[in-house]
LOZARO-675748 format. One record per residue (C-alpha): x negated, y negated, z; residue in one letter. Coordinates in steps of 0.001 Angstrom, whole numbers, plus 500000, padded with zeros to 6 digits. Layout:
residues N
XYZa ...
END
This chain:
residues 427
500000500000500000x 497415497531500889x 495143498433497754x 498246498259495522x 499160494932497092x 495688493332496807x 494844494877493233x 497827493793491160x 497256490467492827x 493691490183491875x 494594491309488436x 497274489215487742x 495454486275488667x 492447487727486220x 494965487742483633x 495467484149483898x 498876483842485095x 499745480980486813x 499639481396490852x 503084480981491770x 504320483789488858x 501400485570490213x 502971485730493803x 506454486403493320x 505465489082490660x 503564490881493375x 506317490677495493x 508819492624492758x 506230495245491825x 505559496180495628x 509493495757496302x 510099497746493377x 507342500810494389x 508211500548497888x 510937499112499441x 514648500954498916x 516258497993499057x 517157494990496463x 514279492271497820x 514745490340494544x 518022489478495376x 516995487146498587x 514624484919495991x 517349482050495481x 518450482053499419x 513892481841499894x 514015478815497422x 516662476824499233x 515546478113502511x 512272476572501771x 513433473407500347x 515158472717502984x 511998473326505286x 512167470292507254x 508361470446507903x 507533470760504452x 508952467967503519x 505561465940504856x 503593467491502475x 504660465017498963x 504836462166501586x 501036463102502063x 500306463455498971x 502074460262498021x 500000458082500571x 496633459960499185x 497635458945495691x 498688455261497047x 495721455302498023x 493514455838495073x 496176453958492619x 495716450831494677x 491919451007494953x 491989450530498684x 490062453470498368x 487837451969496456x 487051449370498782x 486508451398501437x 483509453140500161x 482242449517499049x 482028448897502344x 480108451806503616x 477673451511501085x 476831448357503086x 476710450016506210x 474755453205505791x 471885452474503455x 468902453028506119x 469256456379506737x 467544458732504679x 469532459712501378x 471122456194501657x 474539456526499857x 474786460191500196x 475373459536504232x 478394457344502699x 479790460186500351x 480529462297503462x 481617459423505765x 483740458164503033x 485377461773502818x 485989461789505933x 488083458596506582x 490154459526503112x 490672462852504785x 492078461603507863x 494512459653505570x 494962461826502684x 494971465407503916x 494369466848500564x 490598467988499829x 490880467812495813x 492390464405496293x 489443463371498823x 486981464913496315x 488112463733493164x 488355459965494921x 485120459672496294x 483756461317493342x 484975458975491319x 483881455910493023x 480415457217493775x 478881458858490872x 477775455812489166x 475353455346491865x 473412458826490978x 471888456916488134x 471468453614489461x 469392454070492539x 467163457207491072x 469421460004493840x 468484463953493084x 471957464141491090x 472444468112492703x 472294466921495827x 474536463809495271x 477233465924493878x 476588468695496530x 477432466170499215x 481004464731497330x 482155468373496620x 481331469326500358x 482572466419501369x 485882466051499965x 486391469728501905x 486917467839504651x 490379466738503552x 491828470369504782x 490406470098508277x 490722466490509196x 494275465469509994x 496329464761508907x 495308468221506693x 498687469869504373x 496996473101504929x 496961472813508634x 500704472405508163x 501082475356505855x 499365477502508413x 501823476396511425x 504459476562509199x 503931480135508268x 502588481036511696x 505211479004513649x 502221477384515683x 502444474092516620x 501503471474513952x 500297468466516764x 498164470945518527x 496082472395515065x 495684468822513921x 494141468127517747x 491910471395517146x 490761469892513815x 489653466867514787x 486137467344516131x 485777470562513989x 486012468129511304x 484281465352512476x 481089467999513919x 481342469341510306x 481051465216508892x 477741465131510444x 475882468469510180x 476687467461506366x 474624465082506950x 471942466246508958x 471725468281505729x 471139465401503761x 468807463802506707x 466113467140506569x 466235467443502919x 465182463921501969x 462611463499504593x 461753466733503163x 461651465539499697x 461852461384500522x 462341460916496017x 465539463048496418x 467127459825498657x 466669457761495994x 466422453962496423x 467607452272499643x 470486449729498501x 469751446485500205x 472457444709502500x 472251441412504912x 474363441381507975x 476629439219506552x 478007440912503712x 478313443823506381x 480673441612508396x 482504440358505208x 483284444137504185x 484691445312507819x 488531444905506897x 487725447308504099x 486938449497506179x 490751448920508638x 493325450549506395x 492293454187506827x 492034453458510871x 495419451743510351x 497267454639508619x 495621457187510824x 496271455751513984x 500321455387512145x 500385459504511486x 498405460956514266x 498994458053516802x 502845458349516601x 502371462285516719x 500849462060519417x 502533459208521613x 505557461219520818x 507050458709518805x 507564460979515813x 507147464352514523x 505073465765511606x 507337464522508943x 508093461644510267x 504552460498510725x 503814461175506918x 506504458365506156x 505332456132508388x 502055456705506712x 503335456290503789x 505055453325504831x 501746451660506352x 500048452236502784x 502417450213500835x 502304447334503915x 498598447224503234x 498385447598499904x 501283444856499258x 498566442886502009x 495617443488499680x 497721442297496372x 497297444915494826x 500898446822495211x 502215446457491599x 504229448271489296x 502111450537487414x 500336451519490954x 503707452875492257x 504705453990489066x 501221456170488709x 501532456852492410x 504710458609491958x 503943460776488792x 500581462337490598x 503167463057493947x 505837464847491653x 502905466972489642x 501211468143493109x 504385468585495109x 506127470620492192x 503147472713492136x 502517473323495701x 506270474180496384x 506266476602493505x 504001478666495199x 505300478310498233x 508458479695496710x 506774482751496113x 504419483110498884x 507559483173501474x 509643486141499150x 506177487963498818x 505800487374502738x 509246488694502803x 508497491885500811x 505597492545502892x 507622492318505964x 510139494462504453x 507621497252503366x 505501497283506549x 502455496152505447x 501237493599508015x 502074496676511217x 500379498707508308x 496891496378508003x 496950496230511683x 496852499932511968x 494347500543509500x 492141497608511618x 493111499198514733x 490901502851513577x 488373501359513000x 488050500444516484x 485843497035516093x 484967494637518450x 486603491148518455x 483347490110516826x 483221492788514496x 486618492055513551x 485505488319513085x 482702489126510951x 484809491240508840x 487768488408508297x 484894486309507664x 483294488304504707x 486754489230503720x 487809485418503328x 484482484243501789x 484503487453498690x 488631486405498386x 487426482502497804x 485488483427495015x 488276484384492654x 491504482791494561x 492453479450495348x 493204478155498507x 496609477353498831x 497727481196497156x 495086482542499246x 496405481197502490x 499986481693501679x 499040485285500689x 496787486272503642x 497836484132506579x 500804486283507364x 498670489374507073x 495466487646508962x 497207485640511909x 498822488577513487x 495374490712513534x 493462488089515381x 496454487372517389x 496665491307518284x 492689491271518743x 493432488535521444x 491572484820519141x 493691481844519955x 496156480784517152x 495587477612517376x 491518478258517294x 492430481055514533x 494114478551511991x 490874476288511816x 488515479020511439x 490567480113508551x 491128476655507231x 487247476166507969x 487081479350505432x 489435477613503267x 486819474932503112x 484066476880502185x 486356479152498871x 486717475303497749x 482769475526496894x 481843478915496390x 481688479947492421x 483444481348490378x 486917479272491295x 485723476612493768x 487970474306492837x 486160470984494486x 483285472064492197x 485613471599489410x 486642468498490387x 483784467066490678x 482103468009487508x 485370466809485608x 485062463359487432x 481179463387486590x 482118464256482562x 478608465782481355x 476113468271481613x 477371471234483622x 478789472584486676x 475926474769487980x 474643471408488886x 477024471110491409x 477285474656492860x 473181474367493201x 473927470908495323x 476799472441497470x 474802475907498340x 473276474030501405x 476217473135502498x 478334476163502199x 475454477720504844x 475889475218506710x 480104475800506911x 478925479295507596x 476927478698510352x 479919475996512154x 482148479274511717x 479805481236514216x 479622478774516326x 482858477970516733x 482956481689517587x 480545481403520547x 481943477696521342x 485334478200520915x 486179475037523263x 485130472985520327x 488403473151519009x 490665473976521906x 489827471267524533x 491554468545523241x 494672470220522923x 494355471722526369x 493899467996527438x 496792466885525505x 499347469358526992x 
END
């Protein structure tokens, strides 16, 4: 059951079919071979079930105030303004690729949208002040992975939606996660250019007071974070309603910059409806294949199979590891984690791992399938936004950085606190 499950899933993603066929296709063939009942029938009470989700309803306002946020070119003035503030370390503007992600992941919550925004942006600095271009793009594509860990993060959402964990307290786990992860990035970048000082390219110069002139560039992402996860957290509002107030504080400042207009919301708009339509067509068949796998007894079935080989909570750690990192080279995230979080979550829950420390070390492995060849997609991204030569340029930048996300996983492991003490604090 579990080979048939994972094979024709594997191969009908080979074949090129598009995720969300891919999932509810799955779900027929194993209803079909081994369920005795009509499964297929429950797809159109999934859909509206799901539409009417009230938690998933936060994920197009997030992805609305990540794209108001690149239409309007706040984002673009935000990394202006780091570039002034971060050119004496060494590796200069690559220190303000991965700060940069991180503030447009604690706004955005999307990692392609972080990526392909900073990316853009950056890039024609590579050029301009003589950076090793591998490591430049290394540091955007790692970056931008960020945008899944950070809150407010859609995929933290996903995972307490399919979990039923709660969504304030994995957002609270994220948060130093995230922020720890921000800055080995760049301890990363720190060792390898005073290992190689031409690969940090030429410092950019800045006075003090174009510093201070650039600091309210720098106050919209504080603004709309402290909207979202402030409220969430003052218990104002919940997950949803957060998002809209997000949303709502992006317009505010953008109409405050002057540069709300038309053709920004208009552009906004049409990148919300192509993301959201495509996210909630797989999550239309991730919940009937979730359903079908409930129905057939394969997550009691997985947890049997775990429980003979009588592992240790470590050895069962290092196996969900390996077993998420071979999976992120040929899926991507979002099927992946709508596919294997209801199988997953209830091993390490049985094993006795914290759910709430469980869904960021398998967002964290989320993180690293977005840049591990062949089907990282932040690799992807990148190159497209870069528009020459080719992408082993960025998978050869991003290899010391998927280590790196390696490494945090294991440590998490041994320091599990990390990501559980500030929402013990918060209860």
């Amino acid at each position: 059951m579990i080979l048939t499950s994972l094979g024709s899933l594997l191969g009908l993603l080979f074949l090129g079919i598009p995720v969300a066929a891919t999932l509810a296709l799955v779900g027929l063939i194993l209803s079909g071979t081994f369920s005795p009942l009509p499964l297929h029938y429950a797809l159109a009470e999934i859909t509206w079930t799901v539409s009417n989700n009230f938690l998933l309803i936060a994920i197009p306002l997030f992805v609305l105030l990540g794209e108001m946020l690149l239409r309007s070119g706040l984002a673009s003035r935000m990394y202006s303004a780091l570039v002034l503030w971060m050119p004496w370390l060494p590796g200069g503007l690559m220190h303000s690729n991965i700060a940069a992600c991180a503030m447009f992941a604690a706004t955005s919550g999307s990692s392609v949208a972080t990526a392909a925004t900073i990316g853009t942006v950056a890039l024609e600095e590579v050029k301009k002040n003589s950076y090793n271009e591998r490591l430049f793009l290394g540091t955007i594509a790692a970056g931008g992975t960020l945008g899944i860990l950070i809150p407010p993060s859609i995929n933290l959402i996903l995972y307490g939606v399919l979990t039923e964990t709660s969504i304030p307290q994995l957002y609270l786990a994220g948060l130093i996660p995230g922020l720890v992860l921000a800055g080995l990035f760049s301890v990363v970048v720190l060792l390898l250019c005073l290992w190689r000082p031409a690969w940090g390219g030429r410092p950019v110069r800045a006075d003090w007071s174009a510093r201070i002139r650039a600091l309210p560039d720098l106050l919209p992402p504080l603004v709309i974070f402290l909207a979202v996860i402030g409220t969430i957290y003052m218990g104002w509002a919940t997950a949803t309603e957060a998002a809209a107030l997000g949303v709502l504080a992006t317009f505010v400042i953008a109409a405050a910059y002057r540069c709300l207009t038309l053709a920004v919301i208009r552009q906004a708009f049409e990148g919300t409806m192509r993301t959201s339509a495509m996210i909630m067509a797989v999550m239309f068949g991730a919940y009937f294949l979730n359903l079908v796998f409930g129905a057939i007894g394969l997550p009691v079935a997985a947890s049997r199979w775990i429980g003979t080989l009588s592992l240790s909570p470590f050895e069962l750690f290092c196996l969900i590891v390996a077993f998420y990192f071979v999976l992120g080279m040929f899926m991507e995230t979002l099927s992946m984690m709508v596919a294997s979080v209801p199988i997953i979550a209830p091993i390490m829950t049985a094993a006795g791992f914290n759910p709430v420390w469980s869904g960021i070390i398998v967002v964290i492995l989320m993180e690293i399938a977005l840049i591990t060849p062949p089907v990282g997609l932040n690799l992807f991204v990148v190159q497209s936004v870069r528009g020459r030569g080719g992408v082993l340029d960025v998978i050869i930048g991003a290899l010391p950085f998927v280590v790196v996300m390696l490494l945090f996983v294991f440590l998490l492991y041994a320091f599990p606190q990390l990501a559980l003490m500030l929402p013990q604090l918060m209860r």
